[in-house]
VEXDRENGU-478606 format. One record per residue (C-alpha): residue in one letter; x, y, z; residue number from 1. Coordinates in Angstrom, 2 decimals. Layout:
<nodes>
["A" [X Y Z] NUM]
...
</nodes>
This chain:
<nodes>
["X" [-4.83 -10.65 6.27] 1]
["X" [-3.12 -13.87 6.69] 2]
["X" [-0.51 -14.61 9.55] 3]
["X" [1.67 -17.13 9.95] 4]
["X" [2.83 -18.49 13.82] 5]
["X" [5.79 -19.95 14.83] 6]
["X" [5.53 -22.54 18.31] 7]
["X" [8.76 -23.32 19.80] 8]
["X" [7.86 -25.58 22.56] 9]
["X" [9.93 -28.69 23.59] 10]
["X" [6.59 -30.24 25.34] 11]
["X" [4.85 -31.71 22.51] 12]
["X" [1.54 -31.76 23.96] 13]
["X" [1.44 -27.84 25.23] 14]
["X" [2.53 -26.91 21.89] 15]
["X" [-0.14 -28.87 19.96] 16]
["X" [-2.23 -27.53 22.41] 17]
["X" [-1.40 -24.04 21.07] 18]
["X" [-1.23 -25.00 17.67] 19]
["X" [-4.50 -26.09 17.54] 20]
["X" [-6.14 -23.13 19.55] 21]
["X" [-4.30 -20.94 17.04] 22]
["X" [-5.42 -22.61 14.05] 23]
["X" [-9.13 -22.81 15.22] 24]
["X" [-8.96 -19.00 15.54] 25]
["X" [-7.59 -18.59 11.72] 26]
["X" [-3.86 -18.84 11.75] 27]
["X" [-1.44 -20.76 9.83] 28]
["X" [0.52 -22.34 12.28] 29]
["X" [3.96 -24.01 12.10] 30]
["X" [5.62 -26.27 15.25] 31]
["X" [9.15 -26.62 16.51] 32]
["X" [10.41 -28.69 19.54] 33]
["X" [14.22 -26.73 19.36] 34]
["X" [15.58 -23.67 18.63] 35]
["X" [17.43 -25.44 15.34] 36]
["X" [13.99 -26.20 14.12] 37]
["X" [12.56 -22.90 15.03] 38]
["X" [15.56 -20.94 13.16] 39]
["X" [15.19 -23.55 10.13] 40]
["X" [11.52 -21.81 10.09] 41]
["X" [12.49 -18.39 10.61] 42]
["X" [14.76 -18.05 8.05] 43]
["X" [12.09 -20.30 4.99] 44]
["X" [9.84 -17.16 5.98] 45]
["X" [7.84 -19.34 7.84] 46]
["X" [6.80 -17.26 11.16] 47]
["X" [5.33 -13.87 11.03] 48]
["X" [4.80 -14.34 14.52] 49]
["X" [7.15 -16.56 17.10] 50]
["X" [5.65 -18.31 20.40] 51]
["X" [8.70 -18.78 22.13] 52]
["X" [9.62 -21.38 25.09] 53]
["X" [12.54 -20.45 27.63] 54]
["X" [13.99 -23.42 28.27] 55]
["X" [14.81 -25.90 25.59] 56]
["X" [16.98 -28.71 24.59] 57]
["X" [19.27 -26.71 22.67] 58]
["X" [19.88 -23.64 24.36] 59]
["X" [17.64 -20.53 26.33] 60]
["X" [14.78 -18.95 24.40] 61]
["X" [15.85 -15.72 25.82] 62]
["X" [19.03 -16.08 24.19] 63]
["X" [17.53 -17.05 20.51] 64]
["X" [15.39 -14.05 21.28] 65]
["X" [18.37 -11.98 21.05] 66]
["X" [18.71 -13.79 17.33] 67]
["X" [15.59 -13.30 16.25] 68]
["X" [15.36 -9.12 17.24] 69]
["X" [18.46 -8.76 14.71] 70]
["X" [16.37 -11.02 11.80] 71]
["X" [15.41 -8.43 8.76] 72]
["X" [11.72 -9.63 9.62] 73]
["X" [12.17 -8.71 13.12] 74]
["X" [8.97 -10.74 13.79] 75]
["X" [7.00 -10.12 17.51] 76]
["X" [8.52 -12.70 20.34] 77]
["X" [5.72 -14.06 22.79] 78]
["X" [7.63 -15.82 25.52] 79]
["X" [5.92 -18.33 27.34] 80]
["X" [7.55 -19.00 30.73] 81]
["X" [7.11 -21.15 33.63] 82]
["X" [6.80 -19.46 37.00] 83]
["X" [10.37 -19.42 37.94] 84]
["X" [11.31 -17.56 34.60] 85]
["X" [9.15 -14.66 35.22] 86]
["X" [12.05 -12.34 36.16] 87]
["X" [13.83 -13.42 33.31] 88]
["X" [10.89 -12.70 30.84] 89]
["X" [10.72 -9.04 32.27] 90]
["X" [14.35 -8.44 31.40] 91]
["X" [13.51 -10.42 28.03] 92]
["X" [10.62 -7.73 27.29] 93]
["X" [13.79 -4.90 28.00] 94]
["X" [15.49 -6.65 25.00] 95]
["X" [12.61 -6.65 22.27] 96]
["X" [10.10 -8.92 23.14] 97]
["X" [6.52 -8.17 22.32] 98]
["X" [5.07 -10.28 25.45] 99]
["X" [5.22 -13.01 27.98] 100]
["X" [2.70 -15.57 29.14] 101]
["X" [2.95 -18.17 31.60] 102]
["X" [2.18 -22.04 31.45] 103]
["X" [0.64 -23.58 31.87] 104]
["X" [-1.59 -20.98 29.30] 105]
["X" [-4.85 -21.96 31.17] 106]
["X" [-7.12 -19.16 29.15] 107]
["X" [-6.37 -19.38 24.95] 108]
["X" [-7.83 -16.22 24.75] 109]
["X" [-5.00 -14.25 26.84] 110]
["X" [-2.64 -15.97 24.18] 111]
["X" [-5.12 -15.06 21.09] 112]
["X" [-5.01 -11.12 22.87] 113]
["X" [-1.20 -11.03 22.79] 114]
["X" [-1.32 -12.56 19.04] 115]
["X" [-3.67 -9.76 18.10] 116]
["X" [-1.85 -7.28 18.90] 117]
["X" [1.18 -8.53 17.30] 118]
["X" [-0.16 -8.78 14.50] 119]
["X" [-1.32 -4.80 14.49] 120]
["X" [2.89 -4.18 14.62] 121]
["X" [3.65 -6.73 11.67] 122]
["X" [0.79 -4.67 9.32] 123]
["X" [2.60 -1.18 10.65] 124]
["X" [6.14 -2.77 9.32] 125]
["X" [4.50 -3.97 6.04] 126]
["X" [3.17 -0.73 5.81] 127]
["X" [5.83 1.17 6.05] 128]
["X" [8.14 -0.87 4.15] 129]
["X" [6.05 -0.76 1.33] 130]
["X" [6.05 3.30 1.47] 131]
["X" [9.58 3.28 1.84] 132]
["X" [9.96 1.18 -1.38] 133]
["X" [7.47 3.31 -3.63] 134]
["X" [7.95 6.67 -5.15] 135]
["X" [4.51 8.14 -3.73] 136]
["X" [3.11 11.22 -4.64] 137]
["X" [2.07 14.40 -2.29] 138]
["X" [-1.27 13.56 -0.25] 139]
["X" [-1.95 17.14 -1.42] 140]
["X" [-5.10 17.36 -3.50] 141]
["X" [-5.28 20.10 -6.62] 142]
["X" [-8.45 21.71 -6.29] 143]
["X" [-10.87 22.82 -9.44] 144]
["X" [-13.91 25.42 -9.82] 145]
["X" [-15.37 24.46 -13.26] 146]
["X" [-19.09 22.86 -12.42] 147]
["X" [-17.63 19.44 -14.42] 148]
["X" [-15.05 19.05 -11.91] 149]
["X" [-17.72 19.62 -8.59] 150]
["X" [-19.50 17.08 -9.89] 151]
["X" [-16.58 14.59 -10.26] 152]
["X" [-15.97 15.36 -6.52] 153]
["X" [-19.13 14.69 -5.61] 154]
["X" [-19.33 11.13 -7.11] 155]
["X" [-15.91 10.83 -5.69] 156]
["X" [-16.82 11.60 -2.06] 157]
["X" [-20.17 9.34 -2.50] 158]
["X" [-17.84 6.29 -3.77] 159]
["X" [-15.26 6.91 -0.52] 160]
["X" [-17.77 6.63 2.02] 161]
["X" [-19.46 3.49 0.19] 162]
["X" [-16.37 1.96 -0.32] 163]
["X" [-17.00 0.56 -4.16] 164]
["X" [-14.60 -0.24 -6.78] 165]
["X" [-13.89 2.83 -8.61] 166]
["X" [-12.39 3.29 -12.11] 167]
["X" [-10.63 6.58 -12.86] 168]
["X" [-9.29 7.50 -16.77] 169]
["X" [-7.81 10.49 -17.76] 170]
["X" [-4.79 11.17 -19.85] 171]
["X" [-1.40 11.14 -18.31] 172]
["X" [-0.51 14.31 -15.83] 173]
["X" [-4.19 14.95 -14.93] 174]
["X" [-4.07 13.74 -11.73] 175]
["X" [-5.50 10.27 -11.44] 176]
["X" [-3.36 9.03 -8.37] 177]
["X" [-3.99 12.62 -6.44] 178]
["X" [-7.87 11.56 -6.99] 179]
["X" [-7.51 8.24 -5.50] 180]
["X" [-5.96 9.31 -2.53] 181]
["X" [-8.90 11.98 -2.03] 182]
["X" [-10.85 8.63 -1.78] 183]
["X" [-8.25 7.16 0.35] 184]
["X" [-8.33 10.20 2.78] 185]
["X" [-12.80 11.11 2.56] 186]
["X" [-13.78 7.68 3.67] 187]
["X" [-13.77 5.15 5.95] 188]
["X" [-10.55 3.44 5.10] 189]
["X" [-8.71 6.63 5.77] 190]
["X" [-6.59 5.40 8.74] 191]
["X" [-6.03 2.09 6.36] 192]
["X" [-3.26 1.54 4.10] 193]
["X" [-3.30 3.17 1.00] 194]
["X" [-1.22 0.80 -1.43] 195]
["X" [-0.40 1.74 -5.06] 196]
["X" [1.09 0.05 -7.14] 197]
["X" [1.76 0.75 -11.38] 198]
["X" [0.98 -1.84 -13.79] 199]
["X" [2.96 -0.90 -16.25] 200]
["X" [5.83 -0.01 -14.38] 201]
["X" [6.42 -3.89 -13.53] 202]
["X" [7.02 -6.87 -15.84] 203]
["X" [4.34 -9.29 -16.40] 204]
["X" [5.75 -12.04 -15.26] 205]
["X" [6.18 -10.24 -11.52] 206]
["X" [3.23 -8.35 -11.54] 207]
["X" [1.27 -11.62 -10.49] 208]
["X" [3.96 -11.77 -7.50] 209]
["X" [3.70 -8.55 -6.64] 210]
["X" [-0.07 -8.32 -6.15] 211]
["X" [-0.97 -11.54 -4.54] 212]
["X" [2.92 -12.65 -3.07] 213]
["X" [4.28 -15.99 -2.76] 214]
["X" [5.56 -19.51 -0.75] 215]
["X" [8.87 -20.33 -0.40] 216]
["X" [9.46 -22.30 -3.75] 217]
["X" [7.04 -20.94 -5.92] 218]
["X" [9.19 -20.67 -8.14] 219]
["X" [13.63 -20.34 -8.72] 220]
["X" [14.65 -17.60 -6.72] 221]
["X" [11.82 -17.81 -4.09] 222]
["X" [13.97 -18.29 -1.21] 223]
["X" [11.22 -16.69 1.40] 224]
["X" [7.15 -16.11 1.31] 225]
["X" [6.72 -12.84 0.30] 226]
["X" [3.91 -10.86 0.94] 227]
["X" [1.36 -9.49 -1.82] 228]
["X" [0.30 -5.57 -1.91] 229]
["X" [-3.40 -7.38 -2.06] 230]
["X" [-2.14 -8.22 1.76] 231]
["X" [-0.50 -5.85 2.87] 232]
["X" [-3.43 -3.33 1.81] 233]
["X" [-6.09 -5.22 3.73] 234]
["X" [-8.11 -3.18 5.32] 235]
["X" [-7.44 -0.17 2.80] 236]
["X" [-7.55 0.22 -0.53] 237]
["X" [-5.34 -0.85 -3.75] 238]
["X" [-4.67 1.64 -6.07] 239]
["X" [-4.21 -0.49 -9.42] 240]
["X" [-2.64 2.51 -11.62] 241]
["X" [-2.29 2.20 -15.38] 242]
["X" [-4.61 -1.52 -15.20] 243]
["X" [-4.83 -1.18 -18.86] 244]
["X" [-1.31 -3.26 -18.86] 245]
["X" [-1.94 -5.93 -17.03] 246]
["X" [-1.85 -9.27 -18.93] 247]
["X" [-5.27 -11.04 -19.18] 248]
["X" [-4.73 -14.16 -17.07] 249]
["X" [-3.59 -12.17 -14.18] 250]
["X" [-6.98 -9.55 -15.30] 251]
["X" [-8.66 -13.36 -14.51] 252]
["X" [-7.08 -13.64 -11.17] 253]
["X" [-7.59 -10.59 -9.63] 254]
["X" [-11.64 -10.41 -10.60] 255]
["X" [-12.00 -13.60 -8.46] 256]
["X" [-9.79 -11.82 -5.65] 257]
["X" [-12.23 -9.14 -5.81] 258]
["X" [-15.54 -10.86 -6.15] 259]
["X" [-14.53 -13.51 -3.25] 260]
["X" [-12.44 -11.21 -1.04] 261]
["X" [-9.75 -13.86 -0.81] 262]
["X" [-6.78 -14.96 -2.87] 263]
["X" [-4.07 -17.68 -2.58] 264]
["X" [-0.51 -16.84 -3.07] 265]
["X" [1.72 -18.07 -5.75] 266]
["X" [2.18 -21.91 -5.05] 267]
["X" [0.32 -21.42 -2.34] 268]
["X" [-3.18 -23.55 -0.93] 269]
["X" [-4.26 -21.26 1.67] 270]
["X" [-6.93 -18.77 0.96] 271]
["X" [-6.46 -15.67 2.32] 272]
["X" [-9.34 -13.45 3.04] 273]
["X" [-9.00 -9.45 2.85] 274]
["X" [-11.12 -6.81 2.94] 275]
["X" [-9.71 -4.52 0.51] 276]
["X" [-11.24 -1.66 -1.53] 277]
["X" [-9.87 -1.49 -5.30] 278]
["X" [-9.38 1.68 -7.13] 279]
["X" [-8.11 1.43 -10.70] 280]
["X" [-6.96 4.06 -13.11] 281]
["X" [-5.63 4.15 -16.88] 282]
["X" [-5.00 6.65 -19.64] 283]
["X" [-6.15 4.31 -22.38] 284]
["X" [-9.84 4.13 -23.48] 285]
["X" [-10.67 0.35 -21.94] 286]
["X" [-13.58 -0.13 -23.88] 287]
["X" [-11.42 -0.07 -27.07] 288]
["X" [-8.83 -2.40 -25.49] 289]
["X" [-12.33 -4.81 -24.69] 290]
["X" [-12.75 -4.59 -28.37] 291]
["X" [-9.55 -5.95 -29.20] 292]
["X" [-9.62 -8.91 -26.72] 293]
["X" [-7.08 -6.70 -24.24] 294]
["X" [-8.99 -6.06 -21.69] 295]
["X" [-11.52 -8.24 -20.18] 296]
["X" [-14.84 -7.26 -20.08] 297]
["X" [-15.89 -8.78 -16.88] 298]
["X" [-13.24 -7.35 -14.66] 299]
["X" [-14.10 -3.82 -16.33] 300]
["X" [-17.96 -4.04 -14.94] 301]
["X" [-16.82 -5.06 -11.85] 302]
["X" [-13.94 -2.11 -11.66] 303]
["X" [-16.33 0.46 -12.96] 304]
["X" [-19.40 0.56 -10.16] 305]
["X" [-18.01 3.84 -10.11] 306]
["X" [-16.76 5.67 -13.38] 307]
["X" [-14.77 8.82 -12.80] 308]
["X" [-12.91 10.56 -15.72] 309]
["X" [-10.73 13.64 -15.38] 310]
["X" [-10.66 16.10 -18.44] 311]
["X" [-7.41 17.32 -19.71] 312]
["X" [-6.01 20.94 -18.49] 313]
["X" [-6.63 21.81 -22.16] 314]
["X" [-10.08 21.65 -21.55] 315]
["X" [-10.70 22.99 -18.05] 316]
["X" [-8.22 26.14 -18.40] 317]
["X" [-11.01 28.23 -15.98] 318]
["X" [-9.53 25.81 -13.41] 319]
["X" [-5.12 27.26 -14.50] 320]
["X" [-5.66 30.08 -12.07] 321]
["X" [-6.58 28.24 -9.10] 322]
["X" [-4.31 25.47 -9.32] 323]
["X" [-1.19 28.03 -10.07] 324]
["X" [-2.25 29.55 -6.81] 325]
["X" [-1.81 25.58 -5.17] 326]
["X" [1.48 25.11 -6.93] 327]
["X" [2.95 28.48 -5.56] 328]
["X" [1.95 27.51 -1.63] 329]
["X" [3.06 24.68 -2.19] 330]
["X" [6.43 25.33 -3.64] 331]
["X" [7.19 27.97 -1.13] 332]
["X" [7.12 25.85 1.88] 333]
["X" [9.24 23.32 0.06] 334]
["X" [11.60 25.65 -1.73] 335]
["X" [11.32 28.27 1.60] 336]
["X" [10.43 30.81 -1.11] 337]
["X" [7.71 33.78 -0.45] 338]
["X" [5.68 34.50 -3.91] 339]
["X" [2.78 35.86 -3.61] 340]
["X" [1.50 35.92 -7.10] 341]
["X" [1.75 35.99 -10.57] 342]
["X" [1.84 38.85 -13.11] 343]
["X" [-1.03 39.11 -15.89] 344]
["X" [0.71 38.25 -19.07] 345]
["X" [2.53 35.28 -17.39] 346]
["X" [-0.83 33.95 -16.01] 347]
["X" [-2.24 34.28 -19.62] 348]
["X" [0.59 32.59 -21.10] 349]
["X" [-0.22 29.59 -19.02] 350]
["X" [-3.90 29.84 -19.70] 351]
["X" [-3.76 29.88 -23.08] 352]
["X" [-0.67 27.10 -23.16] 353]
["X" [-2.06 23.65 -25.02] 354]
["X" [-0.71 21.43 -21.50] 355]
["X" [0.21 18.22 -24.13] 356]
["X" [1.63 16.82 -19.92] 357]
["X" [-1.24 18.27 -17.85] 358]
["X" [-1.29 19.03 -14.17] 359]
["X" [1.85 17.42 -13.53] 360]
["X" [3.19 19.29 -16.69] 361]
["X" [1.81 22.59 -14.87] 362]
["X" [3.48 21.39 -11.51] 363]
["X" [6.98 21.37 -13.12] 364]
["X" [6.49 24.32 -15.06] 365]
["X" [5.85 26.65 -11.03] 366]
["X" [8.46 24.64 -9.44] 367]
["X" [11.03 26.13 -12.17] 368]
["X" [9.57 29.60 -12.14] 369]
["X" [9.70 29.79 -8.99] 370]
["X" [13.68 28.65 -8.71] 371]
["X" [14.28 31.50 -11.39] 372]
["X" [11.84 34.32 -9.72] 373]
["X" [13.66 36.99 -7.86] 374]
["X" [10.97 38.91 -6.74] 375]
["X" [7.42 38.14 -5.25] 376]
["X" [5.91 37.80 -8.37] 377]
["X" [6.64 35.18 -11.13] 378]
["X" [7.12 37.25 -14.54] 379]
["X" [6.65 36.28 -17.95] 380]
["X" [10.07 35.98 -18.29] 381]
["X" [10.25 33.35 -15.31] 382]
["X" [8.24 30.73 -17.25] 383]
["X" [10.19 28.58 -20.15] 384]
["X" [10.46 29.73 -23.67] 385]
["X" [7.74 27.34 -25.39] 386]
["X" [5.64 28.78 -22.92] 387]
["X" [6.89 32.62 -23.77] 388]
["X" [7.35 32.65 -27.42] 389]
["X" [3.46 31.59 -27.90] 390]
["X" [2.76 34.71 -25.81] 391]
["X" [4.14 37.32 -27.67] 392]
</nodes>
């Protein structure tokens, strides 16, 4: 993960002093000698992170502090403070900031400490801001019984706690996304971010963007850096759904992400190292798209170490009972219903249903029975009419 610092020291040679202690440890590092600099910075994108002075030529650092708290980025304040500031750095921690030091900084590391820790609150925020921008799915898994499906499990749980790239097909609605966070929650990464994001669900010529992020002028409109889900999911895993759309030359720049664990940014020259496990999915047959120069080759070895496909429900319908059961539980604490089962001809109706939309089909199709059941049994005649008029 790659952080950016922002010094705002008026004493040119303590703030080199920090801006080359910083760098040494890994950090991208940008100086300011005023608080008209240091706002110039703040507002390029340039400061994930702000080392802040208290007194300075234009004005109190406590008071910019106050600024800087109300910034969309809202990025941790380090205040460094000479002795006689102290009390005034106490009240300044009352009012947002993350921490205060004070000079002369005699050990880096205390500074390094304090940076560390910051920078466990800025992956928090791009965490959450990412979840709050997605559409994700229930963490709920939907369990199976058929022997196929144990085994897919199995090879599943092996490929969590190894933390390999995994490639996961299956036709639309059969649950690709629920088995990826199944990873995501059996191995180590599960207290990592789990970051998905859909292929075909964003235009080419943003998807590039949107995994990796960007500098300030990468291109017209880039006002700020921006942050790519590659970043923000260091640590964790990407969940690359529906890869079977992305465009070849970004196919080309994500294998070399993956194989070197580090990436630069659009219009960027830093390389930024993650540690980031990559999970992939489609509903398309990939070695077909190889054959027709749509998919590349090399990125599909490299994505498949692990190969898990999911079968339609068509062709696992020993497995309808079970996951009914699921969908009712799980409707009833989100619809603050109480069924308890189903009747026999309704349940055969489903099992012998062709699912064309899968799982997620069968999802839908509970929610709605359950909206229209009165009792605490869903009847045949609580399940839609395709469904029904194949039954009688």
């Amino acid at each position: 993960m790659s952080y950016t610092i922002l010094v705002i020291d008026d004493e040119e040679h303590a703030r080199h002093n920090i801006s080359e202690y910083m760098k040494a440890s890994g950090y991208e590092v940008f100086e300011a000698g005023t608080i008209k600099e240091g706002r110039e910075y703040l507002e390029k994108g340039d400061g994930d992170i702000v080392v802040l002075d208290v007194q300075l030529p234009d004005g109190l650092g406590i008071d910019f502090l106050t600024e800087i708290t109300a910034m969309p980025s809202k990025p941790p304040v380090i205040l460094i403070t000479g002795y006689g500031d102290i009390q005034m750095a106490v009240d300044a921690m009352k009012n947002g900031a993350h921490d205060f030091l004070t000079k002369p900084i005699m050990d880096p590391e205390i500074l390094v400490d304090s940076i560390s820790r910051a920078t466990e609150i800025i992956q928090m925020r791009r965490e959450l801001n990412h979840f709050r921008q997605s559409q994700q799915n229930s963490n709920d898994f939907v369990m199976g019984n058929s022997p196929e499906f144990k085994m897919l499990m199995e090879h599943a749980a092996k490929a969590a706690s190894a933390s390999v790239s995994v490639l996961i097909t299956g036709e639309t609605g059969t649950g690709k996304e629920v088995l990826a966070r199944f990873i995501h929650q059996s191995g180590l990464r599960a207290k990592k971010p789990f970051i998905a994001i859909n292929c075909a669900a964003i235009q080419p010529t943003v998807l590039e963007s949107e995994l990796f992020g960007y500098e300030q002028g990468a291109f017209t409109g880039a006002e700020k850096r921006k942050h790519g889900l590659m970043e923000v999911a260091d640590g964790g895993i990407l969940f690359l759904d529906e890869i079977s759309s992305m465009p070849t030359d970004i196919q080309a720049k994500l294998l070399r992400a993956i194989e070197e664990r580090a990436f630069r940014r659009v219009g960027g020259t830093v390389l930024i190292n993650v540690d980031v496990q990559v999970l992939a999915a489609s509903n398309r047959d990939v070695q077909e798209l190889i054959k027709e120069d749509k998919f590349r080759e090399d990125l599909y070895y490299r994505l498949k170490v692990v190969d898990l496909h999911l079968k339609p429900l068509r062709e696992r319908k020993q497995d309808i009972p079970e996951l009914v059961g699921f969908f009712i539980n799980k409707y009833n604490m989100q619809m603050g219903k109480n069924v308890l089962n189903i009747a026999p001809d309704a349940m055969e109706a489903l099992v012998n249903y062709k699912w064309q939309g899968n799982i997620r089909e069968l999802s839908n199709i509970i929610q709605r029975a359950m909206l229209f059941c009165d009792g605490e049994k869903i009847a045949l005649g609580d399940l839609p009419m395709d469904i029904t008029s194949k039954a009688k």
